[in-house]
C-alpha positions as CSV (number, residue, x, y, z in Angstrom):
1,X,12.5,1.4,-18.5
2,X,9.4,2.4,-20.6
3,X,8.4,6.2,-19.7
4,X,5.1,5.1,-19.4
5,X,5.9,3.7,-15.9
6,X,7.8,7.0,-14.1
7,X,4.9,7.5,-12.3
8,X,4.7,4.1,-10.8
9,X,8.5,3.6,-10.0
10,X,8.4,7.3,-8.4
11,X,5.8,5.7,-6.3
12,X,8.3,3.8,-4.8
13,X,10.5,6.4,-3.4
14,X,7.8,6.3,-0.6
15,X,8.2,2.9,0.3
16,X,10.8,3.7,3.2
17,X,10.9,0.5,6.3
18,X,13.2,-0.8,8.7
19,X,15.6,-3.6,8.6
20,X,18.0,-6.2,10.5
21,X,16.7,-9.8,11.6
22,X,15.4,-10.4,14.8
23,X,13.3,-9.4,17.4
24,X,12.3,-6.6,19.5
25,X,12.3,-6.8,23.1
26,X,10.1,-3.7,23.9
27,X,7.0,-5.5,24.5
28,X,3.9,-3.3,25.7
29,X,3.0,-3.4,29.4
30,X,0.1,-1.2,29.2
31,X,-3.4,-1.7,27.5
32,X,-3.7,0.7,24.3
33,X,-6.2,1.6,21.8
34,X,-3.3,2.6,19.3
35,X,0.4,2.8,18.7
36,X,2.2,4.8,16.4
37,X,5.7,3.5,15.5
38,X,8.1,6.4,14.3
39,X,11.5,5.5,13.2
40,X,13.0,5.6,17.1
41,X,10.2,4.3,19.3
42,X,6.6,2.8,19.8
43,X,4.2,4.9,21.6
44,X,0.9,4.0,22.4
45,X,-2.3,5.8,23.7
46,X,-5.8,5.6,24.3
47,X,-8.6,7.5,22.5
48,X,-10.8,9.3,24.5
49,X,-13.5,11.9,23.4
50,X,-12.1,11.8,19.8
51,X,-8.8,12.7,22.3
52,X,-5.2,10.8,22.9
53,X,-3.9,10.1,25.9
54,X,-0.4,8.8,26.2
55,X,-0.1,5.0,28.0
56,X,3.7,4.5,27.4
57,X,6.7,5.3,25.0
58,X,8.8,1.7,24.4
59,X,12.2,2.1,22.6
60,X,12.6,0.4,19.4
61,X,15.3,-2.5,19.7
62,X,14.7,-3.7,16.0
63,X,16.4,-0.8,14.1
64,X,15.8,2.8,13.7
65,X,14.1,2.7,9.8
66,X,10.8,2.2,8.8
67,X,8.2,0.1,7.5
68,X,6.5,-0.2,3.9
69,X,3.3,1.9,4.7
70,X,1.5,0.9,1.5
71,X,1.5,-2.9,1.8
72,X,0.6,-3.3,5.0
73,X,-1.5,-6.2,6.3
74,X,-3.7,-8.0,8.7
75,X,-3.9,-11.7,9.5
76,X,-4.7,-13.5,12.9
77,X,-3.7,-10.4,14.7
78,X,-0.6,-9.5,13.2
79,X,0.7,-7.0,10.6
80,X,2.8,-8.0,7.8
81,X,4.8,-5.6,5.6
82,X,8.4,-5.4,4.8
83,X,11.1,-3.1,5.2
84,X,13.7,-1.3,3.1
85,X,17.5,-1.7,2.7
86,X,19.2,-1.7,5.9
87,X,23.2,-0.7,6.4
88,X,23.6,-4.0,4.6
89,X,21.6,-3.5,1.7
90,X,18.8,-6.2,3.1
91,X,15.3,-6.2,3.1
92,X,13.5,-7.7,5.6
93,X,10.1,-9.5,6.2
94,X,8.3,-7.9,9.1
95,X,5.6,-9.3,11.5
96,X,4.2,-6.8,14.0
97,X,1.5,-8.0,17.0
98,X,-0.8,-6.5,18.8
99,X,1.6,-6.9,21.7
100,X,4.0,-4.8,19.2
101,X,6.7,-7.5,19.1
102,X,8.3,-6.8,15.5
103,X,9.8,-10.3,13.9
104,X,11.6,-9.7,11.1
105,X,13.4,-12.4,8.7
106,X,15.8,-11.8,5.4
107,X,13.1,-11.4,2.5
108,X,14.2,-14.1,-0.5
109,X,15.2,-12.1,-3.5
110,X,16.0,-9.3,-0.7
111,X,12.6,-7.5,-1.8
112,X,8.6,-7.8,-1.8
113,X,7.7,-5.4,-4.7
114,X,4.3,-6.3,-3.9
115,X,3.1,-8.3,-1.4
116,X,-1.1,-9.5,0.1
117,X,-2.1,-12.3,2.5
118,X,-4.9,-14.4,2.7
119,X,-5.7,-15.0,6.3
120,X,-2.9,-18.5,6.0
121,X,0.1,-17.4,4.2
122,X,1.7,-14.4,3.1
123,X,2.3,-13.8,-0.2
124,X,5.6,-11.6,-2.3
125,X,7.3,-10.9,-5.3
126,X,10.2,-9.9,-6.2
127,X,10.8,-8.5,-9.6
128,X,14.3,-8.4,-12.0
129,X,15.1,-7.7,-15.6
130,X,14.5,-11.4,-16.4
131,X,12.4,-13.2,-14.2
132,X,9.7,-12.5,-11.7
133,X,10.1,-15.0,-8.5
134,X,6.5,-15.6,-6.1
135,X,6.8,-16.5,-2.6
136,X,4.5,-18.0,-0.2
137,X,5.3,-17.8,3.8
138,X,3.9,-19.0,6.8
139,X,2.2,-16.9,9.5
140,X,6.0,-17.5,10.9
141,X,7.7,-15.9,8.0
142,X,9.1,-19.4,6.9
143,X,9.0,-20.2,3.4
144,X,6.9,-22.4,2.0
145,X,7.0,-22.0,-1.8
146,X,9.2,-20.2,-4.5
147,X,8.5,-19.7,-8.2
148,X,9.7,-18.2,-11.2
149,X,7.5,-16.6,-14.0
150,X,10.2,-16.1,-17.2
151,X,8.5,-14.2,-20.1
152,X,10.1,-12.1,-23.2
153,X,8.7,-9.4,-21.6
154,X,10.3,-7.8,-18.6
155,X,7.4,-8.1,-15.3
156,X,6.3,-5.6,-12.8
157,X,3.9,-6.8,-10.4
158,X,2.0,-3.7,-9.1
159,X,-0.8,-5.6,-7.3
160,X,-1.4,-9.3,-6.1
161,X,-5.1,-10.1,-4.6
162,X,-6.0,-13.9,-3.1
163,X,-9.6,-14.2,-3.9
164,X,-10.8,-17.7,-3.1
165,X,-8.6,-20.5,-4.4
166,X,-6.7,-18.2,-6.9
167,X,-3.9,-15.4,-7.0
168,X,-4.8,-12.2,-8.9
169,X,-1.7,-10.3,-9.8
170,X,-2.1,-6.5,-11.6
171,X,0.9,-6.2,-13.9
172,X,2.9,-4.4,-16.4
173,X,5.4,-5.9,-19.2
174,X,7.5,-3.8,-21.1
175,X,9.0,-5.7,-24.2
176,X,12.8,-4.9,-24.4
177,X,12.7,-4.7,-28.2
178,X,10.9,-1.5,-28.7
179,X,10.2,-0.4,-25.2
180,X,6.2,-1.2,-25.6
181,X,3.6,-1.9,-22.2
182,X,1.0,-4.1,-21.7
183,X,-1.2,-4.0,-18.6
184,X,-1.6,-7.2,-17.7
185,X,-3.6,-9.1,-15.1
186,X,-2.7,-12.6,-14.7
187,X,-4.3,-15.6,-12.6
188,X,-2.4,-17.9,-10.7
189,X,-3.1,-20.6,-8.5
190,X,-1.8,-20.4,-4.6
191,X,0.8,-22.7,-5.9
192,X,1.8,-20.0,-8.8
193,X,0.7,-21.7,-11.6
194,X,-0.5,-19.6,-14.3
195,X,-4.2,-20.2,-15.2
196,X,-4.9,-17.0,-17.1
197,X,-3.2,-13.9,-18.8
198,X,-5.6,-11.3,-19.5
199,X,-4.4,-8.0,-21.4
200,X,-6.8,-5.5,-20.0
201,X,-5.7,-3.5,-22.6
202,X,-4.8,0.7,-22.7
203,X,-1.4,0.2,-23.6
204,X,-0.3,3.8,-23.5
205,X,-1.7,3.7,-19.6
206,X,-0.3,2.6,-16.2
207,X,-2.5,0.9,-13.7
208,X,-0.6,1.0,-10.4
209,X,-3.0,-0.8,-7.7
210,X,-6.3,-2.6,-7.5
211,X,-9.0,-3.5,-5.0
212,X,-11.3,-6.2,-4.7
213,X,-15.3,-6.1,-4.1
214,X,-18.0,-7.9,-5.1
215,X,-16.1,-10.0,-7.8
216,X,-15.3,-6.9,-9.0
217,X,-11.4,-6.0,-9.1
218,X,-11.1,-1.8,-9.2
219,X,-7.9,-0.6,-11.2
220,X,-6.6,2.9,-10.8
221,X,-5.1,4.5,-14.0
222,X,-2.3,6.4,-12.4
223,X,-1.2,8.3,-15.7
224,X,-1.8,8.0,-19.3
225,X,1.0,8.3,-21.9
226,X,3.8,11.0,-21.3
227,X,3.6,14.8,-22.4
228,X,5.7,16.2,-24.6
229,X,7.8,17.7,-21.5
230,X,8.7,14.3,-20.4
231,X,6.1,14.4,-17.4
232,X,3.5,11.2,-17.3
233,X,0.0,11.7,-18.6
234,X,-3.1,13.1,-16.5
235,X,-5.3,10.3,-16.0
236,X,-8.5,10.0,-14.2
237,X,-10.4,6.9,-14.3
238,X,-10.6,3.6,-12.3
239,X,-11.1,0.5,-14.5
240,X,-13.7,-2.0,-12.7
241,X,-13.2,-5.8,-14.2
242,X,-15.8,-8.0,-13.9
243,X,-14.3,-11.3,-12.9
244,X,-17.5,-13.2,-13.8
245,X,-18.1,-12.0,-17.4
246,X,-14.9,-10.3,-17.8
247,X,-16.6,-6.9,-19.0
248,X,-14.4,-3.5,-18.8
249,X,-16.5,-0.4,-17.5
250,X,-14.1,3.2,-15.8
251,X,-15.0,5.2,-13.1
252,X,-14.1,9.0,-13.7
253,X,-12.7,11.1,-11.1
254,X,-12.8,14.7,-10.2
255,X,-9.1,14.4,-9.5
256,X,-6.1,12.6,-11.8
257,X,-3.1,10.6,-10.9
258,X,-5.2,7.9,-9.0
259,X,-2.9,5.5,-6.9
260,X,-2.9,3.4,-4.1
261,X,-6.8,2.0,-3.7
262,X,-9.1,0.4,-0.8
263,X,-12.4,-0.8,0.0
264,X,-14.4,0.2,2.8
265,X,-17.2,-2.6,2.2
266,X,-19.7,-1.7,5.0
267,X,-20.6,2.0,3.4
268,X,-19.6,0.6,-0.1
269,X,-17.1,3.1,-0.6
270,X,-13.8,3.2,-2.5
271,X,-11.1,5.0,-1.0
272,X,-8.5,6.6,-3.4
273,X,-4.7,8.5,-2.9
274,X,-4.1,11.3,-5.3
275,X,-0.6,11.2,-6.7
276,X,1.0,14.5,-4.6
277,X,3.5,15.7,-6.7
278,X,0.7,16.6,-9.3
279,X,-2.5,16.6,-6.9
280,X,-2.0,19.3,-4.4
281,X,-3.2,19.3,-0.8
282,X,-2.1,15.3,-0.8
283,X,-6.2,14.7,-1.9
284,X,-8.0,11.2,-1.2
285,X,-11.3,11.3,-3.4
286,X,-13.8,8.5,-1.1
287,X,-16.4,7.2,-4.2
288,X,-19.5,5.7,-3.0
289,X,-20.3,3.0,-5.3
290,X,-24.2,2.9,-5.0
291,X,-24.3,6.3,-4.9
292,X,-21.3,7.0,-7.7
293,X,-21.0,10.1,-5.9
294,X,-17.5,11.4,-4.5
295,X,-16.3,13.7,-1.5
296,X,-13.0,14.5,-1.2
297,X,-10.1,14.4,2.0
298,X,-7.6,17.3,1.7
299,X,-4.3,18.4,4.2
300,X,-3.6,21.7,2.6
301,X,-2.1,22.5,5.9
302,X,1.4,20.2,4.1
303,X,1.2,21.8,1.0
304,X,4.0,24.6,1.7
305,X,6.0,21.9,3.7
306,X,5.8,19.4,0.6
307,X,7.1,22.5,-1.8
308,X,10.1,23.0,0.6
309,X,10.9,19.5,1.0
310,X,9.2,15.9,0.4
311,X,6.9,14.2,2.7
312,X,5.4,11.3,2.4
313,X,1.9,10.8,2.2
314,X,0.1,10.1,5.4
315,X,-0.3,6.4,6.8
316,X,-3.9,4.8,6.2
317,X,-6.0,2.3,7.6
318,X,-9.6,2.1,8.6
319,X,-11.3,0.5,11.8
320,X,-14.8,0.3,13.8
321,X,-15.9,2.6,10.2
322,X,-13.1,5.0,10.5
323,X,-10.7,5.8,8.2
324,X,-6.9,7.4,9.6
325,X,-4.6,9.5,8.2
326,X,-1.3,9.6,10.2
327,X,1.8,12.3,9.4
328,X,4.3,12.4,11.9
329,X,2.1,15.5,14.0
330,X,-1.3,14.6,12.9
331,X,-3.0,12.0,13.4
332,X,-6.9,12.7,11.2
333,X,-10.0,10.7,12.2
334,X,-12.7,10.5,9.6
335,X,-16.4,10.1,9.7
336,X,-17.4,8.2,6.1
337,X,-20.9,8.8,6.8
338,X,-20.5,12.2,7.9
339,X,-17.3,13.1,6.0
340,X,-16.3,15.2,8.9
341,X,-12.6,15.3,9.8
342,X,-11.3,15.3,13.3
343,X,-7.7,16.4,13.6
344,X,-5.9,14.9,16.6
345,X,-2.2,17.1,17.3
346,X,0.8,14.8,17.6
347,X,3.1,17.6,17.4
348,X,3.8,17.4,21.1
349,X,5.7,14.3,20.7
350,X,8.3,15.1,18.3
351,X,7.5,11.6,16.2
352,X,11.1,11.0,13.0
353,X,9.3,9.4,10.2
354,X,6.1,7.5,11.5
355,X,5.4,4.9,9.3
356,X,2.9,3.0,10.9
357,X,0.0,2.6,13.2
358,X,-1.6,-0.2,15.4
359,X,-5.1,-0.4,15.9
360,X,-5.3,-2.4,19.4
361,X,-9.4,-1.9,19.9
């Protein structure tokens, strides 16, 4: 595997999840504003005065791992992710509802390297040394449609975006003859016929994850070449492709090693995780597009427990224009339009590898 891509396979040491197929029978009783699922139970609360208070703990009956925090999303009311290998080696499919019943089926090609869904089906990949497959499932987790994409090139899809009628999938090929990358971004219809291949170009790069807003598709650059110590590149830059005319323009960041990315589309900001292992205090930079201004999130408070051992980075999502940041003892509230922090102590619970969190209001 082509150095140039260390940073975005290392990436995937974080994507830890549950597994087994079936479902759990812990269902809520109690009304809840959120629920934090750790690797050994669900526990729900309500938020009060930028306060918890604990409803009810429900013990997990669908396995004791955890889900795929970085892929992780909404349709009709329901969360879709997937899950690691379980005892067996499988990876599952996982639907989580509001009434935090966890379906789970046997992924196809037992993995979903990258996965997005477009408010009908949900939509994987799973990627080998000579084939890329596509999937498309039903709300239901039933399989509707599976495709091969076969190039020279070996495929790694990073990033997959419906927009509209079409599939927008961020990837990199490495050609097995002399080990060279292209960063590729390829069009696809809902039926996974290529329309488009687009090489965007900066071979010696890796772009890892993209957003989507305003016809406007936001690449971060996670690293740039590799040093002469073997380490990837710094990078610092987010590439924004114009969909309409197609023109290439970067963002530059205070901070490198950009990687997962997200739009918060009401306050027009972009929402970016710093790589950890070379951006200390596990850093999120917030860029305000009209502004093209940047604050910054920091949790020094992990820094000496990520030197001692490796944690991942927090869980995110955003709701009612908050955005969340969930270890397994802290749980951080943030005011965009304020950027003021509010750090809400979970310690009390003794929470094994949270991994994700319902919003129920």
């Amino acid at each position: 595997m082509n150095k140039r891509r260390v940073l975005g396979l290392a990436s995937l040491l974080f994507l830890i999840a549950l597994g087994g197929c079936q479902k759990t029978t812990a269902l809520k009783t109690k009304e809840y504003d959120l629920a934090i699922i750790d690797s050994k139970n669900i526990t729900t609360f309500l938020e009060k005065d930028d306060k918890l208070e604990k409803v009810e703990q429900l013990k997990r009956t669908d396995g004791n791992l955890n889900f795929w925090r970085n892929n992780f999303w909404e349709m009709d009311n329901h969360y879709y992710t997937k899950t690691s290998e379980n005892p067996k080696l499988d990876v599952s499919l996982a639907k989580i509802g509001r009434d935090l019943s966890i379906n789970l089926v046997k992924a196809k090609g037992n993995d979903a390297y990258t996965s997005n869904v477009d408010g009908e089906f949900f939509y994987t990949t799973a990627c080998f040394s000579d084939r890329t497959e596509f999937y498309k499932y039903d709300k239901n987790l039933k399989l509707q449609l599976k495709k091969e994409f076969r190039k020279k090139e070996s495929i790694l899809t990073n990033q997959l975006i419906p927009l509209g009628d079409y599939l927008y999938v961020l990837c990199g090929y490495t050609n097995p003859d002399d080990g060279s990358s292209k960063n590729m971004l390829v069009k696809m219809t809902k039926e996974f016929e290529v329309v488009e291949e687009t090489d965007l170009g900066d071979e010696t790069s890796a772009y890892m994850r993209m957003a989507h807003f305003q016809n406007k598709l936001y690449i971060t650059e996670a690293n740039a070449s590799v040093g002469a110590n073997g380490e990837p590149g710094e990078a610092n830059r987010v590439l924004v492709y114009d969909l309409a005319t197609k023109n290439k323009e970067y963002l530059t960041l205070t901070y490198p090693y950009p990687m997962e990315i997200y739009v918060d589309e009401p306050n027009e900001n972009l929402i970016i995780r710093h790589y950890e292992l070379y951006v200390k205090s596990y850093t999120w930079t917030v860029y305000n597009l009209k502004e093209q201004s940047e604050s910054f999130i920091h949790f020094p408070e992990y820094e000496k427990l990520e030197q001692e051992k490796h944690i991942n980075p927090p869980f995110f999502t955003q709701k009612n224009g908050y955005y969340y940041f969930m270890f397994d003892d802290q749980l951080t509230k943030y005011d965009p339009k304020t950027n003021t922090p509010t750090k809400l102590d979970l310690s009390a619970y003794d929470f094994e590898d949270t991994s994700a969190l319902i919003m129920n209001k």
